[in-house]
C-alpha positions in Angstrom: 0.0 0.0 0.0 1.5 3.9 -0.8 0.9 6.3 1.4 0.5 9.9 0.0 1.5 12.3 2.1 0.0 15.6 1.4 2.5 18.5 -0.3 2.7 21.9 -0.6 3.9 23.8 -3.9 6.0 26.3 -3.4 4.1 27.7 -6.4 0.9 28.2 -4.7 1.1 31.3 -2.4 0.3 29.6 1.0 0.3 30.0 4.9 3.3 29.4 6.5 4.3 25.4 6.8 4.7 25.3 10.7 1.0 26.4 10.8 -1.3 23.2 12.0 -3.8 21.7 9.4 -6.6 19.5 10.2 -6.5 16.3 7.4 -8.1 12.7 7.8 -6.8 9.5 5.8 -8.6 8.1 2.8 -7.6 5.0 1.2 -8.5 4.3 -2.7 -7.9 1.7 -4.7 -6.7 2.3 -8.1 -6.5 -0.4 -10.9 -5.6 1.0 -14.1 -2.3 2.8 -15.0 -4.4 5.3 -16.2 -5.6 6.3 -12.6 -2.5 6.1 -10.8 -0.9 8.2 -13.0 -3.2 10.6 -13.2 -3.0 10.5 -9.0 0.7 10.3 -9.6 0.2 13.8 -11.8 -3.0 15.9 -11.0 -3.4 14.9 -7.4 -0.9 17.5 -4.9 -1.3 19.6 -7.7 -5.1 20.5 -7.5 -5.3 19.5 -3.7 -2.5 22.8 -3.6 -4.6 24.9 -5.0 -7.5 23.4 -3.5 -6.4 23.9 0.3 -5.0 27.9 -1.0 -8.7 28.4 -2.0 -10.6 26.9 1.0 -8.5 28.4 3.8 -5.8 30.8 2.8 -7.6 33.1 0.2 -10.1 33.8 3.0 -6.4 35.1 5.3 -5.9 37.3 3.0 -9.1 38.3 0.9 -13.0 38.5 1.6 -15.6 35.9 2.1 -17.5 37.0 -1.5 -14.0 36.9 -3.2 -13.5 33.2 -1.6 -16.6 31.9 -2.7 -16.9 33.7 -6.3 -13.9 31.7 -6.6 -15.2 28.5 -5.1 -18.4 28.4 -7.2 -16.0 28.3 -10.2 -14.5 25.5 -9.1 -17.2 23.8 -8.3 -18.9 23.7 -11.8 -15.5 22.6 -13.2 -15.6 20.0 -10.6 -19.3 19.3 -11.2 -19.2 18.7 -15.1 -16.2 17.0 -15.5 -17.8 14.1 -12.7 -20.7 14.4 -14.5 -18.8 13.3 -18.3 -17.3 11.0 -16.6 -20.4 9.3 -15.3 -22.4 9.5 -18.6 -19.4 7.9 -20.3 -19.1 4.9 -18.0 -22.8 4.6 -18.5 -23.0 4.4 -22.1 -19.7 2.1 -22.2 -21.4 -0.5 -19.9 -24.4 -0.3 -21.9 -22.7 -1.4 -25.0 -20.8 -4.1 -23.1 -24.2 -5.1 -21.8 -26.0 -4.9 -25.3 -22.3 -6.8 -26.8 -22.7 -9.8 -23.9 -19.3 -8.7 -22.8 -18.0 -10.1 -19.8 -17.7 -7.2 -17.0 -15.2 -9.3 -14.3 -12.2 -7.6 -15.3 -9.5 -7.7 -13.1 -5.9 -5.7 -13.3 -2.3 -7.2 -12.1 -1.4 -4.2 -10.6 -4.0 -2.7 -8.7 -3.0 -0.1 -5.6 -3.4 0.8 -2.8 -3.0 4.3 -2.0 -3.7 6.4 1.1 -3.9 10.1 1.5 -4.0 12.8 3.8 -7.5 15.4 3.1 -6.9 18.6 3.6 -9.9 20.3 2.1 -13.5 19.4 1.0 -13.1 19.2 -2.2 -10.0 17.8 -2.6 -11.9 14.6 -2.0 -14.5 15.1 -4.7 -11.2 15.5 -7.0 -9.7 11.8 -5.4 -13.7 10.9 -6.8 -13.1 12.0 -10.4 -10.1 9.6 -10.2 -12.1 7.0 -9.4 -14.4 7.1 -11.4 -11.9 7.9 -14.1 -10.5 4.3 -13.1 -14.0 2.7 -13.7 -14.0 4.2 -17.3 -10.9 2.9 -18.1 -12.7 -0.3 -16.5 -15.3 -0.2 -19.0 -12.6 0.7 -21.7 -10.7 -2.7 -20.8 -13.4 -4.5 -21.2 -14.5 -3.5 -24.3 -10.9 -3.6 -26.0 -10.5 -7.1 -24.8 -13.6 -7.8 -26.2 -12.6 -6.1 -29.5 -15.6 -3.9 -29.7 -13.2 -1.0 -29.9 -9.6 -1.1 -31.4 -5.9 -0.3 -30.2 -6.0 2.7 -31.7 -9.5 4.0 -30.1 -8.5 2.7 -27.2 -5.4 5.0 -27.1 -7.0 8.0 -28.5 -9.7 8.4 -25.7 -7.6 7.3 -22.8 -5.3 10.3 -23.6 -8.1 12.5 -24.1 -9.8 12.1 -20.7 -6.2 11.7 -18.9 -5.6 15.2 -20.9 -8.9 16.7 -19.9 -8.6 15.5 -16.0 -5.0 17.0 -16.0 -6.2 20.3 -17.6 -8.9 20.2 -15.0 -5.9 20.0 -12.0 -3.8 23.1 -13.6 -7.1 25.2 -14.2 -8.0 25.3 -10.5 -4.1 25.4 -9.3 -4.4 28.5 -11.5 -7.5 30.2 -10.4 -5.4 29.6 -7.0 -3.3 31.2 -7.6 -4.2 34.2 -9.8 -7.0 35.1 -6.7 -4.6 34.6 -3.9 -1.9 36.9 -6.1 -4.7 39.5 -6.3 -5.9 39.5 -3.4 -2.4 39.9 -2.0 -2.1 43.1 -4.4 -5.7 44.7 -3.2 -4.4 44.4 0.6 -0.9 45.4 -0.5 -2.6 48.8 -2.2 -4.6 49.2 1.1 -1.9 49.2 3.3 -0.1 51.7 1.4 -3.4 53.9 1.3 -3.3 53.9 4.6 -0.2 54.6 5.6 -0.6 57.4 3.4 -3.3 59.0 4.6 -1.8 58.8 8.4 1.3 60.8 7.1 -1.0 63.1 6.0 -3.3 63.6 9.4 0.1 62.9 11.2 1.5 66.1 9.9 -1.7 68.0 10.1 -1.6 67.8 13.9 1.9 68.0 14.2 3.2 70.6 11.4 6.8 70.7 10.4 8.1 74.4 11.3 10.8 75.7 10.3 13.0 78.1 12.4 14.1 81.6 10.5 18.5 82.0 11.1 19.1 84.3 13.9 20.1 87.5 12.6 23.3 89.1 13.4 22.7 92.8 15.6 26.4 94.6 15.5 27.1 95.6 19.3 27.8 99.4 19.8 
């Protein structure tokens, strides 16, 4: 069994690493080399830029900013499950409508257990596993030569492609809203250390003192 430990990017901005994180343990099983690649690939990155959105963006920007964000993320989240789904369902009814055999079984399968450190990081470990049931459904109608090698090939790159685009979209919403946010509260600080200068100097006003000048003594 691997165990995943969870890592930060030094990409990402992020609170500092001695702060404390609440995480629990999931375990998945992952058959195809399809799906543990992809984990291998697509996982720490989108769990990064999950965990920056969840917690740090709301350190350093507002709870509407944080959540205009989220919502985003959510409907790329949302549809890609959703493809997913519809695609294993119309594979397994053409295996089912082919008399295909569904036992498949993998010589290879794993183990692998991670640490959660946001919500949604675990719906993303879900569209990894059901991305490993497609490939499933894939195997099983290769082996049963209802689709050839080079099908096969074509749409297993495509949906590793597309769950892999899916990982770097969010790391980069990440990061371009944390980045902003960082530059609004930059600008703000400087506003308003500006501003008390300016009152600072109103109260206390700079004078300046004329040269003494020289009397001749008779």
């Amino acid at each position: 069994m691997a165990t995943r430990p969870y890592k930060l990017s030094s990409s990402i901005p992020t609170v500092r690493l001695s702060n404390s994180r609440p995480f629990i343990t999931q375990k998945a099983v992952l058959n195809s080399l399809h799906a543990q690649q992809i984990f291998e690939r697509g996982y720490d990155m989108c769990a990064n830029g999950l965990f920056s959105l969840t917690v740090v963006l709301r350190f350093i920007g507002t709870e509407d900013q944080a959540q205009a964000v989220e919502a985003m993320v959510d409907d790329l989240l949302n549809s890609t499950l959703t493809e997913i789904r519809q695609e294993i369902e119309r594979m397994q009814e053409l295996s089912e409508a082919s008399g295909c055999e569904t036992g498949i079984g993998y010589t290879n399968a794993r183990t692998v257990e991670i640490q959660i450190t946001s919500p949604r990081s675990i719906r993303f470990l879900a569209i990894i596993r059901e991305f490993d049931q497609l490939i499933a459904a894939m195997d099983t109608l290769w082996l049963a030569c209802l689709i050839d090698d080079t099908q096969y090939a074509v749409e297993a790159y495509q949906w590793k492609k597309k769950i892999l685009r899916l990982a770097g979209q969010i790391r980069t919403l990440a990061t371009r809203a944390i980045l902003a946010a960082r530059r609004k509260e930059s600008a703000e600080i400087a506003a308003e250390e500006k501003e008390s200068a300016v009152i600072k100097e109103m109260i206390n006003p700079t004078t300046e003192t004329a040269p003494a000048l020289g009397i001749p003594v008779v």
